[in-house]
TORTI-689277 format. One record per atom (N, C-alpha, C): x negated, y, z. Coordinates in steps of 0.02 Angstrom, whole numbers, plus 32768, in hexadecimal, padded with zeros to 4 digits. Layout:
BEGIN
XYZ
...
END
This chain:
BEGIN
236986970688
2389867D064B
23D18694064A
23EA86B10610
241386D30613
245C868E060E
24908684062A
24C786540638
24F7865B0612
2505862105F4
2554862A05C9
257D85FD05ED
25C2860C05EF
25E385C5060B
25E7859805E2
25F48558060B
261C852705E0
264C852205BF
2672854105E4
26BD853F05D4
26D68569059E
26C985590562
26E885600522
26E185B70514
269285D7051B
266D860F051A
264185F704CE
26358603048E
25E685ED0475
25E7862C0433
25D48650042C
25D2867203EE
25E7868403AF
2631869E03D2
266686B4039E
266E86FE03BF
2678874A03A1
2690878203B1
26E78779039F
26FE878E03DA
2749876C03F1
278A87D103DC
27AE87C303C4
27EF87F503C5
281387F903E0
2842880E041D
2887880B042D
28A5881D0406
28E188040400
291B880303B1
295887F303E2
29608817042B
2994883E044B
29C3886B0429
29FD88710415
2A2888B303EF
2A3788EC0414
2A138929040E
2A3A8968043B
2A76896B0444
2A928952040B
2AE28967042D
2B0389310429
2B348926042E
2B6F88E80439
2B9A88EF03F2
2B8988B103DA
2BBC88A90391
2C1188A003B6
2C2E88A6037F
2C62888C037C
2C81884D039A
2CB9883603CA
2CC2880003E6
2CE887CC03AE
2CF9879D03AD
2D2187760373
2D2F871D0391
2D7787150388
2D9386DE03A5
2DAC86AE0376
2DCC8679038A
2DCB863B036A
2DFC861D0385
2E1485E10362
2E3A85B5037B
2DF985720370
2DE2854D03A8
2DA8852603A5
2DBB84EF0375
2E0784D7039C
2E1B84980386
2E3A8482033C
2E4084D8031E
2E4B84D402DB
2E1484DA02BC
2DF5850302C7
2DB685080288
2D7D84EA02A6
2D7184CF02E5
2D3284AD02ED
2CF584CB02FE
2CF1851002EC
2CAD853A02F3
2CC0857D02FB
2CAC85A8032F
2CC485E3033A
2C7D8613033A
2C8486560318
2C43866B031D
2C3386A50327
2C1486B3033C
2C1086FB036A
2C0B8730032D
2C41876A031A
2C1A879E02EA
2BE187AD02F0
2B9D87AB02FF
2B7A87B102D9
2B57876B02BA
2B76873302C8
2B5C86F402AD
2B2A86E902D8
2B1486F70307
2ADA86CD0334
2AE786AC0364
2B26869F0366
2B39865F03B5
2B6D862E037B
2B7A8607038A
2BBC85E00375
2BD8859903B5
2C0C859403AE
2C17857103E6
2C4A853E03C5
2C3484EB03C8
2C5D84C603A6
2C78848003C5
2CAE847103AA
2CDF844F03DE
2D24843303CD
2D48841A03EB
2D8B840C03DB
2DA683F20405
2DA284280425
2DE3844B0471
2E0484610451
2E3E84710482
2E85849B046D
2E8084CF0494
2E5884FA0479
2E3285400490
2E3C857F045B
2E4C85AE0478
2E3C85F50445
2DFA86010475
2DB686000446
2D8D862A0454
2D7486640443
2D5786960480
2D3F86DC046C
2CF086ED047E
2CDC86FE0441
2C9587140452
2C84875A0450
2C62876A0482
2C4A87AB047E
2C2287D00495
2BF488010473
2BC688120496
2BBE884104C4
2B97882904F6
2BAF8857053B
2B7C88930534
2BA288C50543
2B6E890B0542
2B5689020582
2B5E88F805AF
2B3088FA0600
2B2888C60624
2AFE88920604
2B0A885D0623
2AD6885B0670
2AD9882B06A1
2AA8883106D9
2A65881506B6
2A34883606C8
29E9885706B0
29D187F806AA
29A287DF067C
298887B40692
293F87A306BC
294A876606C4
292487350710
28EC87630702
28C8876E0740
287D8788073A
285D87540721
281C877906DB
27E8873B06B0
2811872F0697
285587420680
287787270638
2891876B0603
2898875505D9
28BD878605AA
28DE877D0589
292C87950574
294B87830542
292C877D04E9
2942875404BF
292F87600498
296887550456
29AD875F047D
29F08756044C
2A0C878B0474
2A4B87A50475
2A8A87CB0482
2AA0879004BC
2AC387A704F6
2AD587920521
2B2F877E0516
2B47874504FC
2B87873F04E2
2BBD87320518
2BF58754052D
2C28873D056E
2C4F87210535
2C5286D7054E
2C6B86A6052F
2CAA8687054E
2CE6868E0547
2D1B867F0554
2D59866B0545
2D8C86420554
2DB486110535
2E0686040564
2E3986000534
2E8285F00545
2E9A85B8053B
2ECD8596055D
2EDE855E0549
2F1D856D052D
2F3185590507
2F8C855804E3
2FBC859004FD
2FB785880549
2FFA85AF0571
2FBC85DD0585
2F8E85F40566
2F668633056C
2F5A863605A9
2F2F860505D3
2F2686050614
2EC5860A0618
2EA28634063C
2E608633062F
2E4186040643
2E1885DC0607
2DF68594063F
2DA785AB062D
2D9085890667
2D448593065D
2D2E85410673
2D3C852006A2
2D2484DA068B
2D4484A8065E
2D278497062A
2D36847D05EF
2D4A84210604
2D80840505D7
2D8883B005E1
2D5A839705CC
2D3883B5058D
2D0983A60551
2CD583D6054D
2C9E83B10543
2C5583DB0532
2C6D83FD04F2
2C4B843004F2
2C50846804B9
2BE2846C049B
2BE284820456
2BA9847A0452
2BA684E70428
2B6184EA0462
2B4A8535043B
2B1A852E0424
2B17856803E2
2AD5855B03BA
2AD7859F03AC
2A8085A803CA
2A7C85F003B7
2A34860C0378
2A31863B0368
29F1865A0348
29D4863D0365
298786230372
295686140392
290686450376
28FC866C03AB
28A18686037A
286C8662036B
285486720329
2822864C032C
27EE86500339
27CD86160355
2777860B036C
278A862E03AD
27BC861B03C8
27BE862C0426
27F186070425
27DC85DD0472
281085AA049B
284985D504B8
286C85BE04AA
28B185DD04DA
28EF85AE04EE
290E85BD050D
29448590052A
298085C8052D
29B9858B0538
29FD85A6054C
2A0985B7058A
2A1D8608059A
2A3A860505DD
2A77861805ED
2A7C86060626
2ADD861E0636
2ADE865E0684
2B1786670679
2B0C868006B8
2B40867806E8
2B2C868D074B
2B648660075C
2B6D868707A2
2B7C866407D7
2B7D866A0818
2B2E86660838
2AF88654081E
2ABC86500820
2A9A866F0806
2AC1869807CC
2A7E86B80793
2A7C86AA0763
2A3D86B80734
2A2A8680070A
2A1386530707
2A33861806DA
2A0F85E506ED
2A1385B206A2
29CE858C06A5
29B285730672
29E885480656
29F1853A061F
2A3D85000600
29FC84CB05D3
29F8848805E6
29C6846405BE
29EC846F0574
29BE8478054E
29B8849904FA
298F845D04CF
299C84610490
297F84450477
298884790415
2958846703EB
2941848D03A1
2958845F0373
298884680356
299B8449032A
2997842802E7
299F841402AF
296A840C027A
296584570245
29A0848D0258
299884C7022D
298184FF025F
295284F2029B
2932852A02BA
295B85420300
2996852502F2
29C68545032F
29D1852C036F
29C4854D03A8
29CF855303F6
2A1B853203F6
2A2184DA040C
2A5D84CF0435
2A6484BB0450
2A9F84B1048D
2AAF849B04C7
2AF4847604E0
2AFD844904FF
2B3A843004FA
2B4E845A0535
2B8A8479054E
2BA38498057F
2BE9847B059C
2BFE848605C4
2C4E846A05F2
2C5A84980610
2C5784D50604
2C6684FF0610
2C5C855F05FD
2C9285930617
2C7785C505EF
2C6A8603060D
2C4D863605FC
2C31866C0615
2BE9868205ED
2BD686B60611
2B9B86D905EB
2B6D869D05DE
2B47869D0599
2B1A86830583
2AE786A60544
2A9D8698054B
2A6C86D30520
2A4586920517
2A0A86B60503
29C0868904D8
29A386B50506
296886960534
292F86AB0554
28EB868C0548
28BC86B8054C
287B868F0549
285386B7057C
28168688058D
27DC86A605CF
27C986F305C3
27C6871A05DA
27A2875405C7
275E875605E5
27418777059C
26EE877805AE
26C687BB0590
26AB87D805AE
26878814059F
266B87FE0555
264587C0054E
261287AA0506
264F87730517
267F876D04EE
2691871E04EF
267A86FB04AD
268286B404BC
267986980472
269286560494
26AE86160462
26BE85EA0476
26AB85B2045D
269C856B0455
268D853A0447
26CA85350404
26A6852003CD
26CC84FC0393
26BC84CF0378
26DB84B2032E
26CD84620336
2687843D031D
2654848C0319
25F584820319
25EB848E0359
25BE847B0371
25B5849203B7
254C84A403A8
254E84E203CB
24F284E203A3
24D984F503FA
24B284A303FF
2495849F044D
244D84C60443
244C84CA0492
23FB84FB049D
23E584B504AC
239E84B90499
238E846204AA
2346848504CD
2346845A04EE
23038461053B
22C684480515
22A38471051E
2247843A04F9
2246840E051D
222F83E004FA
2223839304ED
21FB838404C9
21BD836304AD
21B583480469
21B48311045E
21D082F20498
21EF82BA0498
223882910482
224F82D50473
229282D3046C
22A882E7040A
22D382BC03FA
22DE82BF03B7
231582D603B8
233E831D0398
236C833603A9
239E8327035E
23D483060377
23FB82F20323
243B832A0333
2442834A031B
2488837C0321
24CA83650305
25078350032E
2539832F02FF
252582F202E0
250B82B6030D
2508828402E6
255C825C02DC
2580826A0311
25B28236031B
25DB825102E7
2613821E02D4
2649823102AE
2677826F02E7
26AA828E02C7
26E5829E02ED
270182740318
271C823302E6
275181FE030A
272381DD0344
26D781C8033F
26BA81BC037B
269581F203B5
26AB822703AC
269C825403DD
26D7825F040D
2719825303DE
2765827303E5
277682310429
276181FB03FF
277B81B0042D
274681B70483
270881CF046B
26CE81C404A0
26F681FD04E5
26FA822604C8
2723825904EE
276A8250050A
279D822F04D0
27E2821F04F4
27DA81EE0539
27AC81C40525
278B81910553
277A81B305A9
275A81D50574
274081DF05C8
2772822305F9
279C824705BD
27D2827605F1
27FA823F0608
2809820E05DC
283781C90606
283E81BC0640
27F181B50653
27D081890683
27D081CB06B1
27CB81FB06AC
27D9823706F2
283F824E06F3
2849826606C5
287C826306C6
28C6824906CE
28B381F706BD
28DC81C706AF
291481B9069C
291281F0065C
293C81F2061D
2915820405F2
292181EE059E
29038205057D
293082460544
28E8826B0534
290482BB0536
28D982AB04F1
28E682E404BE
28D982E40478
289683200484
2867830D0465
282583170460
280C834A0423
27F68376042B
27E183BE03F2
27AD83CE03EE
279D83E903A3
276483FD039D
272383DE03C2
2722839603C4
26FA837B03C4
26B6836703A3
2675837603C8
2645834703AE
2614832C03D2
25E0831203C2
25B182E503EA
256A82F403C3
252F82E20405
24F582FB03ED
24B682C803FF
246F82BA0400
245482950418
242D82B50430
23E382AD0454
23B282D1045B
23B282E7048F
238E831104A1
238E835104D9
23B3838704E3
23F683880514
242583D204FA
243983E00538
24308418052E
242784570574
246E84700575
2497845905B6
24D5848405B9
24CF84BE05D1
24C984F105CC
24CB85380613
251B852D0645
25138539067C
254C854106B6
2549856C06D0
258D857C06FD
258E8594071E
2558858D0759
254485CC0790
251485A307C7
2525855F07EE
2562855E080B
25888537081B
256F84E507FE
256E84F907BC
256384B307A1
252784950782
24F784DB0799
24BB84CA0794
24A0848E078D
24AE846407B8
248E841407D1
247E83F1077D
24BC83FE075D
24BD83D9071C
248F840506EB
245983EC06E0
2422842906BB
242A84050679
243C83C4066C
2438839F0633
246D8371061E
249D837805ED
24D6835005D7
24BA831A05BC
248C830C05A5
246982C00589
240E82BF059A
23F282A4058C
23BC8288058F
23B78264055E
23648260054E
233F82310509
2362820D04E0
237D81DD0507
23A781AB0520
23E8818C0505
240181D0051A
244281DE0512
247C81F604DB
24BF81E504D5
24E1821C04AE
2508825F04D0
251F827804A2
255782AF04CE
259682AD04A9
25CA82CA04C1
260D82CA0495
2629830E04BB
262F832A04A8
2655837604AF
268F839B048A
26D083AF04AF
272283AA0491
273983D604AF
276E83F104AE
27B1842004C6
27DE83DD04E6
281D83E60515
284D83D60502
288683F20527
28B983E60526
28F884200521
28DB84580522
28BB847504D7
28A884AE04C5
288084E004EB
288C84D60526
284285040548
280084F1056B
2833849A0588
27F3848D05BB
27C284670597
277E845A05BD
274084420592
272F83F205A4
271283C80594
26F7838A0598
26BC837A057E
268D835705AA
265E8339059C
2641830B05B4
262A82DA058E
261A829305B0
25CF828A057E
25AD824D0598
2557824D058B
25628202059A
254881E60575
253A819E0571
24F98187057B
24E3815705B7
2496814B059F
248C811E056E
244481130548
243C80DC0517
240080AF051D
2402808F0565
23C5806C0588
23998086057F
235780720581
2315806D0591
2315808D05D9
231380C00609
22FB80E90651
234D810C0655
2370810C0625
23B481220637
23E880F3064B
241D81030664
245180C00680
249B80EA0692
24D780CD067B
250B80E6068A
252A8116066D
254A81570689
257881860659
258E81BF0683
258D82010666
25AD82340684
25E782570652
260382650686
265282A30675
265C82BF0691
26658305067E
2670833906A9
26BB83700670
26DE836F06A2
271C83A00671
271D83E80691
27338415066B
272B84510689
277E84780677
27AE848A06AE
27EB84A50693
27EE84EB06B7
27F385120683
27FF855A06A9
2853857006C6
284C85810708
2884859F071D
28A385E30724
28DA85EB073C
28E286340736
28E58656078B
28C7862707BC
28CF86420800
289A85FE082A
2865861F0858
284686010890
286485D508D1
287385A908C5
288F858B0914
288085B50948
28C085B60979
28AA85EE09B1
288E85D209F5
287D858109E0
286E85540A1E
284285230A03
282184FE0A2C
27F684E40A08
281C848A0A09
285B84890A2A
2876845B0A4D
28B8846809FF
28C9848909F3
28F284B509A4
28C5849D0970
289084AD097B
2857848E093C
284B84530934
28378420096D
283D83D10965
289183C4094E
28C883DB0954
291083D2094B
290583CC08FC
290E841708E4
2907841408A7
28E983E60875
288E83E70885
286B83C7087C
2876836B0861
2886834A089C
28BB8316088C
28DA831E085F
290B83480852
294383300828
2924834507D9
28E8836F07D5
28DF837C079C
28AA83540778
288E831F07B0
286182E70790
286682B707BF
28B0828E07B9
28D3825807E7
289D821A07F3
285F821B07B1
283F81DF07BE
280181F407E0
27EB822F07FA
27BF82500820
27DB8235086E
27A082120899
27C7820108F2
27BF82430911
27CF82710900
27D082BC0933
27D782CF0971
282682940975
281B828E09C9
27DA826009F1
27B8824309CC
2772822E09E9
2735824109E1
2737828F09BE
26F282A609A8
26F182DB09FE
26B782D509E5
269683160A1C
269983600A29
26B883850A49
26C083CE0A34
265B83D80A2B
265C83F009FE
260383F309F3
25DE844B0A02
260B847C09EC
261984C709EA
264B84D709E1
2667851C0A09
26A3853709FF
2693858209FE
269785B409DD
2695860C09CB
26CB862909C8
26BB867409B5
2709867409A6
2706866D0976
26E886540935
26F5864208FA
26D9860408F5
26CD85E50910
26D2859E08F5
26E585590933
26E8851C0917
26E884FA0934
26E284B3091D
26AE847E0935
26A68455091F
26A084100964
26B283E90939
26B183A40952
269983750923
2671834C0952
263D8302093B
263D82CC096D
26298293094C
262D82540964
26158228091A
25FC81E3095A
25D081B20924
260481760932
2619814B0917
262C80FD0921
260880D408FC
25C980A10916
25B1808B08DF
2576809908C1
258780A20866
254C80AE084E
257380F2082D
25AB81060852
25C4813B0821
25D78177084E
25B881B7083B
25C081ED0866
260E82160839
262F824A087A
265C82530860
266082B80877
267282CD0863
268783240864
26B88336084E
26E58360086E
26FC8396084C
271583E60884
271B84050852
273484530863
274484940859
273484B20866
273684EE085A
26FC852A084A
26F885480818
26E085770819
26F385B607F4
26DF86090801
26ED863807CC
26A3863E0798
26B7865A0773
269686750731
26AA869B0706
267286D70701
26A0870E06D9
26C8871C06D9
26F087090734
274187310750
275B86F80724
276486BB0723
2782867D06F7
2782863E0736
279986200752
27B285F2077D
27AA85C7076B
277A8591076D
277085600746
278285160780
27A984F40759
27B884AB07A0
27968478076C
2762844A077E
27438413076C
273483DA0784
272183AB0766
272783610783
26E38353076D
26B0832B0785
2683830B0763
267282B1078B
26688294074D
2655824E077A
2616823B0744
25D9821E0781
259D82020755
258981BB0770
256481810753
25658162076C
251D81480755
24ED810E0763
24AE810D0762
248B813E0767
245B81490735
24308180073A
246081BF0719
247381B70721
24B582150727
24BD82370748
24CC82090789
24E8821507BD
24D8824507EA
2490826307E3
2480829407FD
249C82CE07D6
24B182DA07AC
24C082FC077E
251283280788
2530830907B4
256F830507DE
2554834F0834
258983820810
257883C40844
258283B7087C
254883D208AF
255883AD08E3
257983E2091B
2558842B090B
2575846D094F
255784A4090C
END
């Protein structure tokens, strides 16, 4: 059976809308006009510092993360204070808003002493990629690269498993109760709540495809059950499954965030791991498998099994969390 990922892949033919050459650079005084914007109009950076800012596009910027691709102009973004002194950490958040493509997930990145690296993003109500920042230097629009990519939008059209037992309703839920079912449950791994996209929800029988890695989970709902499926800070994925009694019991969630680099330890990977799903016990799961591309950890407390880790896909780095509990719980990757 041929595999799609999860992670925000579904049947859209995708463009890079990269610029060959480097426009024109163009500066600002932030704290007078409020909005500074890159000549060619696809970045803007807004604020009210006492900043001259300069945007511009870099002709050679460093190549991006392997499994990613630019999909904006790479902007060296930079700023003076009064007595024309160069600052790059800011007193005050600054907010960027860029082009965003459509029908593909993408996020903000920056670049640094590390590389590239992911800036949580969020889509605004007129289509646009933004980010609050505290600081300045190179920043672009990246998304996963995929030989066939396609990505999840706000229909989602499931492969559903025979059944004839199974009554398949497509999109029964509203938005606002798919949007809430989902903030809910990134809450509850995350333990903040993060703004929820392109959301919807389904009933019936619905077949996720995974990575091998995540094989274990062959089914996001049952008979039974609902589903709720979202974005949030613009690239990463969510999904949670509700049971609805009779032989079902309890609830699964599983989030999926793509990175731009593999932990180089598996002791680096529980580190991370933690901090990127604080309500996940990581330091008490089990090292379960370790590769050189992946790595996972599990553990049960209870009636509730718990995972998370690492895996690649399609050269894409994927770090995930999943927690299930009653009859879910097997459903939770185990190696």
């Amino acid at each position: 059976m041929k595999k799609f990922c999860l992670m925000v892949f579904l049947l859209v033919t995708l463009v890079a809308c990269q610029n060959s050459s480097p426009a024109a650079s163009s500066e600002g005084d932030l704290e007078a006009k409020g909005i500074i914007a890159s000549a060619d109009g696809r970045m803007t950076v807004s604020g009210k510092s006492p900043l001259l800012v300069s945007l511009k596009n870099m002709s050679n910027p460093a190549a991006a993360p392997t499994g990613w691709e630019f999909v904006a102009p790479v902007f060296d973004v930079t700023a003076q204070d009064r007595q024309q002194r160069p600052m790059q950490k800011l007193a005050a958040a600054v907010r960027l808003r860029f082009d965003a493509p459509l029908n593909r997930a993408a996020t903000v990145m920056v670049y640094g002493d590390k590389g590239w690296e992911i800036v949580p993003s969020e889509v605004d109500a007129e289509g646009k990629l933004t980010a609050e920042v505290d600081h300045f230097t190179p920043y672009t629009v990246a998304s996963p690269a995929q030989a066939n990519p396609a990505r999840a939008g706000a229909t989602i059209v499931p492969k559903i498993t025979p059944s004839p037992k199974a009554t398949v309703v497509k999109s029964p839920a509203s938005t606002s109760d798919a949007t809430a079912a989902l903030e809910s449950a990134v809450t509850a791994i995350k333990n903040k709540k993060i703004k929820v996209t392109s959301a919807a929800g389904y009933t019936g029988s619905l077949y996720v495809p995974l990575p091998d890695q995540l094989s274990s989970i062959v089914s996001a709902i049952s008979v039974n059950g609902s589903a709720y499926y979202g974005l949030y800070n613009a690239v990463n994925e969510a999904i949670t499954a509700q049971a609805k009694g009779n032989t079902s019991s309890g609830s699964f969630t599983l989030l999926v965030e793509p990175k731009t680099t593999l932990p180089a330890s598996a002791s680096d990977a529980r580190t991370a791991l933690a901090t990127a799903f604080p309500n996940i016990p990581v330091s008490t799961l089990s090292q379960s498998r370790v590769d050189t591309s992946t790595y996972i950890f599990y553990g049960t407390s209870g009636n509730t099994a718990y995972g998370a880790g690492y895996v690649v896909y399609n050269g894409v780095t994927l770090a995930y969390a999943a927690v299930g509990t009653g009859t879910y719980q097997p459903l939770v990757p185990k190696q």
